[in-house]
C-alpha positions in Angstrom: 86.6 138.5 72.5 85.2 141.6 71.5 84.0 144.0 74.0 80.7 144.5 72.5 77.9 141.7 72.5 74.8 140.6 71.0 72.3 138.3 73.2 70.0 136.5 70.7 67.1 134.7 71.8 67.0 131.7 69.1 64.0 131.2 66.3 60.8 130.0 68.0 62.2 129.9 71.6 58.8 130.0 73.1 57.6 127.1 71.1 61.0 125.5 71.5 60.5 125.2 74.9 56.8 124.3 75.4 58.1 121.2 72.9 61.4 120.6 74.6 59.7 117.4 76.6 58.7 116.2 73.3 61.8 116.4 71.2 65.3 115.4 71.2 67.3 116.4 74.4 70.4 116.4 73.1 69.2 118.8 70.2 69.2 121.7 72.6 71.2 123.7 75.1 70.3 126.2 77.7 72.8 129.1 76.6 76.2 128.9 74.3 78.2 131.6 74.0 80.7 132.6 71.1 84.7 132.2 70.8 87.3 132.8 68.3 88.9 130.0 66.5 91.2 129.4 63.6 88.7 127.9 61.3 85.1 126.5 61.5 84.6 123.9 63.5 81.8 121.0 63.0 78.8 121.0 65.5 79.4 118.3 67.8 83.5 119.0 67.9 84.9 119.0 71.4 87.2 121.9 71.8 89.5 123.2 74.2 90.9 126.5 75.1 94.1 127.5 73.7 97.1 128.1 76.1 97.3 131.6 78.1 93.7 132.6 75.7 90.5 133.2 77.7 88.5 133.7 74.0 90.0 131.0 71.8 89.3 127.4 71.3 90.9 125.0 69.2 90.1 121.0 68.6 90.4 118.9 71.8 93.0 116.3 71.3 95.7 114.3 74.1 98.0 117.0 73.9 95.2 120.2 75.2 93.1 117.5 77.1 94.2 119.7 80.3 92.2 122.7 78.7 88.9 121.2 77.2 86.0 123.5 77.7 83.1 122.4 76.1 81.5 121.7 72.6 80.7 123.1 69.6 76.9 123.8 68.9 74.5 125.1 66.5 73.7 128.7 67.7 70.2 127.8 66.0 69.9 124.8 68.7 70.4 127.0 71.7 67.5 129.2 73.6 70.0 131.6 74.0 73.3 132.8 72.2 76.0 135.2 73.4 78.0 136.5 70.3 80.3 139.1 69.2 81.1 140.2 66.0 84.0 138.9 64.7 83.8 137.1 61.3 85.7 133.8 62.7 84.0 132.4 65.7 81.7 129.3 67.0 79.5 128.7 69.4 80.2 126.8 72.3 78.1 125.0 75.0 79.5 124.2 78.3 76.4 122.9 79.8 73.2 120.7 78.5 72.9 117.6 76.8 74.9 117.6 73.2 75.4 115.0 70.3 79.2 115.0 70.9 81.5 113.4 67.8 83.1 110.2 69.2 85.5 107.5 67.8 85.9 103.8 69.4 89.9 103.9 70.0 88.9 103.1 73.8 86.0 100.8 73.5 82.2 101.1 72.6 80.5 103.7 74.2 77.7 103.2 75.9 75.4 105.2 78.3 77.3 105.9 81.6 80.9 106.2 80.0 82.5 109.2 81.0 84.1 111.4 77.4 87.7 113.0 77.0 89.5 114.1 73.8 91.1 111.6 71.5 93.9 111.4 69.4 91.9 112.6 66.8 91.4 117.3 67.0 87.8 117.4 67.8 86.9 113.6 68.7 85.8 112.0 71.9 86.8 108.4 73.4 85.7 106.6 76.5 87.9 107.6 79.6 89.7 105.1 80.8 91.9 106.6 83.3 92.8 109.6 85.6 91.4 112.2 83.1 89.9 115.3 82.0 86.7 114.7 80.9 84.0 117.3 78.9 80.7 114.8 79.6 78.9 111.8 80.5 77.6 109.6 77.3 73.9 109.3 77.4 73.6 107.0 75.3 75.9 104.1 72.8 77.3 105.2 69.6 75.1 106.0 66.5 75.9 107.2 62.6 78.6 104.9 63.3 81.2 105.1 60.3 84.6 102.8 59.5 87.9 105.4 59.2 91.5 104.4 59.0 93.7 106.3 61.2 97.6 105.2 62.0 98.5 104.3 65.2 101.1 105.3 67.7 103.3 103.0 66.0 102.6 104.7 62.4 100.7 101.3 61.1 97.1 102.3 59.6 94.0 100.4 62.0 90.0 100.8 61.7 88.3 103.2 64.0 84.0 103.7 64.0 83.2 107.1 64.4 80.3 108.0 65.7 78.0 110.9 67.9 76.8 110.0 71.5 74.4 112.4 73.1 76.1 113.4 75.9 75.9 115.4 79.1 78.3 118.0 79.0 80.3 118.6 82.6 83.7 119.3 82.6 85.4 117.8 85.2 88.3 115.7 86.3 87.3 112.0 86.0 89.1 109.3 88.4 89.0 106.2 87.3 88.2 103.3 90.2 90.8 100.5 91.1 89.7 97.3 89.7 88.8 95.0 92.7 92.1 92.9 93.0 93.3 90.2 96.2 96.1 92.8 96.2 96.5 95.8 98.8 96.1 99.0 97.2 99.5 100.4 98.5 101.1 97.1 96.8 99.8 97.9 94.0 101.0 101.4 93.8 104.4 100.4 94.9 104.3 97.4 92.2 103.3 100.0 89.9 105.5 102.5 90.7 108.9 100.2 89.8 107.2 99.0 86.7 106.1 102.2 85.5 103.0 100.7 84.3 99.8 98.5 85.7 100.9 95.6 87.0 98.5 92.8 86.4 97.7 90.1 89.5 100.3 87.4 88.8 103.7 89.4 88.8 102.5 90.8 92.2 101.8 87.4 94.1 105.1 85.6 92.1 107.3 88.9 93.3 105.7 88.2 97.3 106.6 85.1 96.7 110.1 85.9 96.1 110.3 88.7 98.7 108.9 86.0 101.0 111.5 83.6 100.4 114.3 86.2 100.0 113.3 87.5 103.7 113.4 83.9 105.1 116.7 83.2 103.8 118.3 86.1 105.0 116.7 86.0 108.5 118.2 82.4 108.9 121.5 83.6 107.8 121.4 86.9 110.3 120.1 84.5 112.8 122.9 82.1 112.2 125.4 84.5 112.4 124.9 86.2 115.2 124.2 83.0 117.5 127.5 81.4 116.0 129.3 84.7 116.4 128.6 84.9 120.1 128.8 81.0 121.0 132.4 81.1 119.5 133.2 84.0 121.5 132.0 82.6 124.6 134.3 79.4 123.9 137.4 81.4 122.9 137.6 85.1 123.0 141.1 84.5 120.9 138.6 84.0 118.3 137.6 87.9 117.8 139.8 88.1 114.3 138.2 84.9 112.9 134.8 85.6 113.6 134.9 89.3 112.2 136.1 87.7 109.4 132.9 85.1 109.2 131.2 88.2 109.6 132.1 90.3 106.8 131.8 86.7 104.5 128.1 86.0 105.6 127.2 89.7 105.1 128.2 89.6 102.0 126.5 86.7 101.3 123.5 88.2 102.9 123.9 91.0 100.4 124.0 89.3 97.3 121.1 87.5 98.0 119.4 90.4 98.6 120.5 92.1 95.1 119.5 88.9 93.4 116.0 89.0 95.0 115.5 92.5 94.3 116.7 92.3 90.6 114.6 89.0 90.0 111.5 91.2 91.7 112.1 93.9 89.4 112.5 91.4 86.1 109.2 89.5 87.1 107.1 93.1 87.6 108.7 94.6 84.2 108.7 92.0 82.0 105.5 89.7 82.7 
Protein backbone atom coordinates (compact mmCIF):
# COMPACT_ATOMS: atom_id res chain seq x y z
CA UNK A 1 0.00 0.00 0.00
CA UNK A 2 0.76 3.47 -0.03
CA UNK A 3 2.99 4.95 2.53
CA UNK A 4 0.67 7.60 3.49
CA UNK A 5 -2.58 6.90 5.57
CA UNK A 6 -5.82 8.19 6.62
CA UNK A 7 -7.45 6.92 10.07
CA UNK A 8 -11.26 7.63 9.80
CA UNK A 9 -13.31 7.35 12.66
CA UNK A 10 -16.78 6.16 10.96
CA UNK A 11 -20.25 8.38 10.85
CA UNK A 12 -21.77 8.43 14.40
CA UNK A 13 -19.19 6.18 16.13
CA UNK A 14 -20.09 7.47 19.52
CA UNK A 15 -23.74 6.65 18.98
CA UNK A 16 -22.67 3.48 17.16
CA UNK A 17 -21.31 2.23 19.97
CA UNK A 18 -23.63 3.25 22.89
CA UNK A 19 -26.26 1.19 20.41
CA UNK A 20 -23.91 -1.65 19.50
CA UNK A 21 -25.80 -3.99 22.37
CA UNK A 22 -28.91 -3.15 20.58
CA UNK A 23 -28.23 -3.74 16.94
CA UNK A 24 -26.99 -6.36 14.76
CA UNK A 25 -23.55 -7.81 15.76
CA UNK A 26 -22.55 -8.89 12.63
CA UNK A 27 -23.21 -5.32 11.20
CA UNK A 28 -20.07 -3.98 12.74
CA UNK A 29 -16.33 -4.49 13.12
CA UNK A 30 -13.82 -3.18 15.53
CA UNK A 31 -11.24 -1.71 12.87
CA UNK A 32 -10.76 -2.75 8.94
CA UNK A 33 -8.11 -1.53 7.15
CA UNK A 34 -7.67 -0.97 3.24
CA UNK A 35 -5.91 -3.26 0.45
CA UNK A 36 -5.46 -3.08 -3.21
CA UNK A 37 -7.35 -5.41 -5.45
CA UNK A 38 -8.08 -5.85 -9.07
CA UNK A 39 -11.65 -4.88 -9.07
CA UNK A 40 -14.32 -4.16 -6.39
CA UNK A 41 -15.26 -6.68 -4.40
CA UNK A 42 -18.88 -7.25 -2.77
CA UNK A 43 -19.19 -6.72 1.17
CA UNK A 44 -19.34 -9.96 2.64
CA UNK A 45 -16.62 -11.59 -0.02
CA UNK A 46 -13.85 -13.66 1.59
CA UNK A 47 -10.53 -12.76 0.19
CA UNK A 48 -7.17 -13.89 0.33
CA UNK A 49 -3.88 -12.36 -0.14
CA UNK A 50 -2.18 -12.75 -3.39
CA UNK A 51 1.04 -14.76 -3.63
CA UNK A 52 4.53 -12.97 -2.53
CA UNK A 53 1.97 -9.40 -1.93
CA UNK A 54 1.63 -8.06 1.58
CA UNK A 55 -1.18 -5.23 0.16
CA UNK A 56 -3.26 -7.18 -2.26
CA UNK A 57 -6.21 -9.46 -1.91
CA UNK A 58 -8.02 -11.27 -4.40
CA UNK A 59 -11.30 -13.70 -4.03
CA UNK A 60 -10.71 -16.69 -1.74
CA UNK A 61 -11.27 -19.84 -3.65
CA UNK A 62 -9.62 -23.80 -3.27
CA UNK A 63 -6.71 -22.87 -5.07
CA UNK A 64 -5.44 -19.54 -2.49
CA UNK A 65 -7.30 -21.26 0.46
CA UNK A 66 -3.56 -21.31 2.02
CA UNK A 67 -3.61 -17.39 1.92
CA UNK A 68 -7.22 -16.27 3.14
CA UNK A 69 -7.03 -13.23 5.30
CA UNK A 70 -10.19 -11.91 6.07
CA UNK A 71 -13.41 -10.29 4.60
CA UNK A 72 -14.54 -7.70 2.75
CA UNK A 73 -16.58 -4.91 4.74
CA UNK A 74 -18.34 -1.70 4.47
CA UNK A 75 -15.81 0.98 5.65
CA UNK A 76 -19.21 2.66 6.76
CA UNK A 77 -19.82 -0.48 9.16
CA UNK A 78 -16.49 -0.23 10.97
CA UNK A 79 -15.71 2.18 14.11
CA UNK A 80 -12.56 2.62 12.62
CA UNK A 81 -10.98 2.54 8.99
CA UNK A 82 -7.29 2.52 7.90
CA UNK A 83 -7.05 3.73 4.22
CA UNK A 84 -4.76 4.96 1.64
CA UNK A 85 -5.36 6.60 -1.25
CA UNK A 86 -5.33 4.63 -4.05
CA UNK A 87 -8.42 4.69 -6.32
CA UNK A 88 -8.78 0.67 -6.36
CA UNK A 89 -8.95 -0.69 -2.94
CA UNK A 90 -11.46 -2.41 -0.17
CA UNK A 91 -11.76 -2.69 3.09
CA UNK A 92 -11.04 -5.61 4.87
CA UNK A 93 -11.82 -6.99 8.45
CA UNK A 94 -9.80 -9.62 9.95
CA UNK A 95 -11.50 -9.63 13.22
CA UNK A 96 -15.28 -9.15 14.55
CA UNK A 97 -18.40 -10.63 13.68
CA UNK A 98 -19.28 -10.24 9.69
CA UNK A 99 -22.23 -11.41 7.40
CA UNK A 100 -19.84 -13.59 5.27
CA UNK A 101 -21.32 -14.80 1.59
CA UNK A 102 -21.67 -18.59 1.76
CA UNK A 103 -22.90 -21.41 -0.66
CA UNK A 104 -24.16 -25.07 0.46
CA UNK A 105 -21.59 -27.24 -1.73
CA UNK A 106 -20.60 -28.82 1.80
CA UNK A 107 -23.86 -28.96 3.65
CA UNK A 108 -26.22 -26.44 5.48
CA UNK A 109 -24.56 -24.16 7.64
CA UNK A 110 -25.44 -23.82 10.80
CA UNK A 111 -24.14 -22.02 13.92
CA UNK A 112 -20.84 -23.77 15.10
CA UNK A 113 -19.59 -24.71 11.54
CA UNK A 114 -16.24 -23.63 10.98
CA UNK A 115 -15.95 -21.41 7.09
CA UNK A 116 -13.18 -21.81 4.29
CA UNK A 117 -13.21 -20.68 0.64
CA UNK A 118 -15.19 -22.50 -1.90
CA UNK A 119 -14.91 -23.32 -5.35
CA UNK A 120 -16.70 -20.30 -6.08
CA UNK A 121 -13.90 -16.57 -5.86
CA UNK A 122 -15.30 -14.98 -2.93
CA UNK A 123 -17.71 -17.78 -1.36
CA UNK A 124 -17.63 -19.66 1.82
CA UNK A 125 -18.55 -23.57 2.51
CA UNK A 126 -18.58 -25.54 5.69
CA UNK A 127 -15.08 -27.08 6.40
CA UNK A 128 -15.06 -30.40 6.28
CA UNK A 129 -11.54 -31.33 6.67
CA UNK A 130 -7.91 -30.37 7.55
CA UNK A 131 -8.39 -26.77 6.37
CA UNK A 132 -7.79 -23.16 6.48
CA UNK A 133 -10.48 -21.55 7.74
CA UNK A 134 -11.43 -17.38 7.88
CA UNK A 135 -14.39 -17.88 10.83
CA UNK A 136 -16.82 -19.64 12.84
CA UNK A 137 -20.69 -19.41 11.44
CA UNK A 138 -22.88 -17.80 14.03
CA UNK A 139 -25.61 -18.62 12.84
CA UNK A 140 -27.61 -20.99 9.65
CA UNK A 141 -27.79 -19.62 6.25
CA UNK A 142 -30.18 -16.68 5.31
CA UNK A 143 -31.19 -14.68 1.84
CA UNK A 144 -30.78 -18.03 0.69
CA UNK A 145 -30.84 -18.08 -3.20
CA UNK A 146 -30.94 -21.30 -5.97
CA UNK A 147 -27.63 -20.87 -8.51
CA UNK A 148 -26.42 -23.37 -11.06
CA UNK A 149 -22.78 -23.94 -10.99
CA UNK A 150 -20.87 -27.07 -12.92
CA UNK A 151 -19.30 -29.47 -11.02
CA UNK A 152 -15.86 -31.04 -11.01
CA UNK A 153 -17.08 -33.18 -13.60
CA UNK A 154 -18.32 -30.21 -15.89
CA UNK A 155 -22.19 -31.30 -15.42
CA UNK A 156 -24.30 -28.10 -14.17
CA UNK A 157 -25.95 -28.96 -10.17
CA UNK A 158 -28.03 -26.40 -7.81
CA UNK A 159 -26.18 -24.67 -5.11
CA UNK A 160 -28.16 -22.07 -2.29
CA UNK A 161 -26.27 -19.12 -1.69
CA UNK A 162 -26.56 -17.53 1.13
CA UNK A 163 -24.70 -14.95 4.13
CA UNK A 164 -24.03 -16.39 7.65
CA UNK A 165 -22.90 -14.02 10.34
CA UNK A 166 -19.84 -15.22 11.16
CA UNK A 167 -16.86 -14.81 13.54
CA UNK A 168 -13.99 -13.99 11.66
CA UNK A 169 -10.64 -15.98 13.01
CA UNK A 170 -8.24 -17.19 10.72
CA UNK A 171 -6.90 -20.20 11.59
CA UNK A 172 -6.07 -23.70 10.67
CA UNK A 173 -9.13 -25.90 11.27
CA UNK A 174 -8.60 -29.87 12.13
CA UNK A 175 -11.17 -31.76 11.55
CA UNK A 176 -11.94 -34.70 14.41
CA UNK A 177 -11.77 -38.53 13.56
CA UNK A 178 -15.15 -39.85 13.45
CA UNK A 179 -15.54 -42.31 16.42
CA UNK A 180 -14.95 -45.75 14.68
CA UNK A 181 -14.29 -49.65 16.40
CA UNK A 182 -11.10 -49.09 14.36
CA UNK A 183 -7.57 -48.05 15.79
CA UNK A 184 -6.61 -44.70 14.67
CA UNK A 185 -3.20 -45.90 13.29
CA UNK A 186 -5.29 -48.66 11.16
CA UNK A 187 -7.00 -46.20 9.86
CA UNK A 188 -4.24 -44.14 8.74
CA UNK A 189 -2.40 -47.07 7.35
CA UNK A 190 -5.92 -48.22 5.62
CA UNK A 191 -6.03 -44.80 4.42
CA UNK A 192 -2.73 -44.33 3.32
CA UNK A 193 -2.92 -47.50 0.61
CA UNK A 194 -6.27 -46.34 -0.52
CA UNK A 195 -5.45 -42.80 -0.93
CA UNK A 196 -8.74 -42.00 0.40
CA UNK A 197 -11.12 -42.59 3.67
CA UNK A 198 -11.72 -45.83 4.11
CA UNK A 199 -15.03 -46.53 5.46
CA UNK A 200 -15.60 -49.43 8.50
CA UNK A 201 -16.31 -52.47 6.42
CA UNK A 202 -13.11 -52.72 3.99
CA UNK A 203 -11.02 -52.39 7.23
CA UNK A 204 -12.58 -55.39 9.33
CA UNK A 205 -13.04 -57.64 5.79
CA UNK A 206 -9.04 -56.67 4.97
CA UNK A 207 -8.24 -57.91 9.07
CA UNK A 208 -9.96 -60.57 8.24
CA UNK A 209 -7.96 -61.52 5.39
CA UNK A 210 -4.68 -60.50 7.00
CA UNK A 211 -5.89 -62.74 9.81
CA UNK A 212 -6.35 -65.67 7.83
CA UNK A 213 -3.34 -64.95 5.50
CA UNK A 214 -1.05 -64.91 8.87
CA UNK A 215 -2.53 -68.21 10.06
CA UNK A 216 -1.85 -69.99 6.95
CA UNK A 217 1.47 -69.05 6.58
CA UNK A 218 2.47 -69.58 10.26
CA UNK A 219 1.18 -73.30 9.80
CA UNK A 220 3.09 -73.66 6.69
CA UNK A 221 6.62 -72.07 8.37
CA UNK A 222 5.64 -74.20 11.31
CA UNK A 223 5.36 -77.20 9.15
CA UNK A 224 8.37 -76.75 7.43
CA UNK A 225 10.68 -76.33 9.75
CA UNK A 226 9.52 -79.28 12.11
CA UNK A 227 9.47 -81.64 8.93
CA UNK A 228 12.82 -80.16 7.82
CA UNK A 229 14.49 -81.08 11.06
CA UNK A 230 12.71 -84.52 11.81
CA UNK A 231 13.87 -85.69 8.29
CA UNK A 232 17.21 -84.61 9.05
CA UNK A 233 17.40 -86.35 12.28
CA UNK A 234 16.22 -89.65 10.49
CA UNK A 235 18.59 -89.36 7.47
CA UNK A 236 21.17 -86.69 7.18
CA UNK A 237 21.50 -88.08 3.32
CA UNK A 238 18.43 -86.22 3.10
CA UNK A 239 20.08 -82.46 3.14
CA UNK A 240 19.50 -82.13 -0.92
CA UNK A 241 15.89 -83.19 -0.70
CA UNK A 242 14.85 -81.17 2.03
CA UNK A 243 16.50 -77.90 0.65
CA UNK A 244 14.53 -78.62 -2.10
CA UNK A 245 11.10 -78.86 0.04
CA UNK A 246 12.31 -75.82 1.31
CA UNK A 247 12.70 -73.58 -1.54
CA UNK A 248 8.92 -75.26 -2.79
CA UNK A 249 7.12 -74.34 0.53
CA UNK A 250 8.65 -70.83 0.46
CA UNK A 251 7.44 -70.23 -2.50
CA UNK A 252 4.35 -71.27 -1.64
CA UNK A 253 4.48 -69.20 1.41
CA UNK A 254 5.18 -66.36 -0.94
CA UNK A 255 2.47 -66.47 -3.17
CA UNK A 256 0.07 -66.67 -0.60
CA UNK A 257 1.36 -63.82 0.75
CA UNK A 258 1.13 -61.68 -2.70
CA UNK A 259 -2.36 -62.97 -3.03
CA UNK A 260 -3.34 -61.78 0.44
CA UNK A 261 -1.74 -58.49 0.08
CA UNK A 262 -3.24 -57.85 -3.50
CA UNK A 263 -6.82 -59.08 -2.29
CA UNK A 264 -6.20 -56.49 0.87
CA UNK A 265 -5.39 -53.83 -1.40
CA UNK A 266 -8.53 -54.59 -3.97
CA UNK A 267 -11.01 -54.79 -0.95
CA UNK A 268 -9.57 -51.15 0.66
CA UNK A 269 -9.57 -49.48 -3.04
CA UNK A 270 -12.47 -50.61 -4.54
CA UNK A 271 -15.29 -51.05 -1.70
Amino acid sequence: MGNTQIVRIGVGTVLGVCLLAASAAYAVTPISQSYLAETALTEGTIVSLKEDSTDEVEPSNSKNVDNIFGIVVNADNSLITISTKDATQVQVATDGTQSVLVSDINGAIKRGDHLTASPINGVAMKATGNVRIVGVAQGSMRNQKKESIKGADGKKEDIMLGEVPALVNVAYFFKEPDKTIIPVGIQNVANALAGREVSTLPILISAGIFVVMLAVVSSIVYSMIRSSIISVGRNPMSQSAVYRDLIQMSALVLAILTVGVVAIYLVLTRL
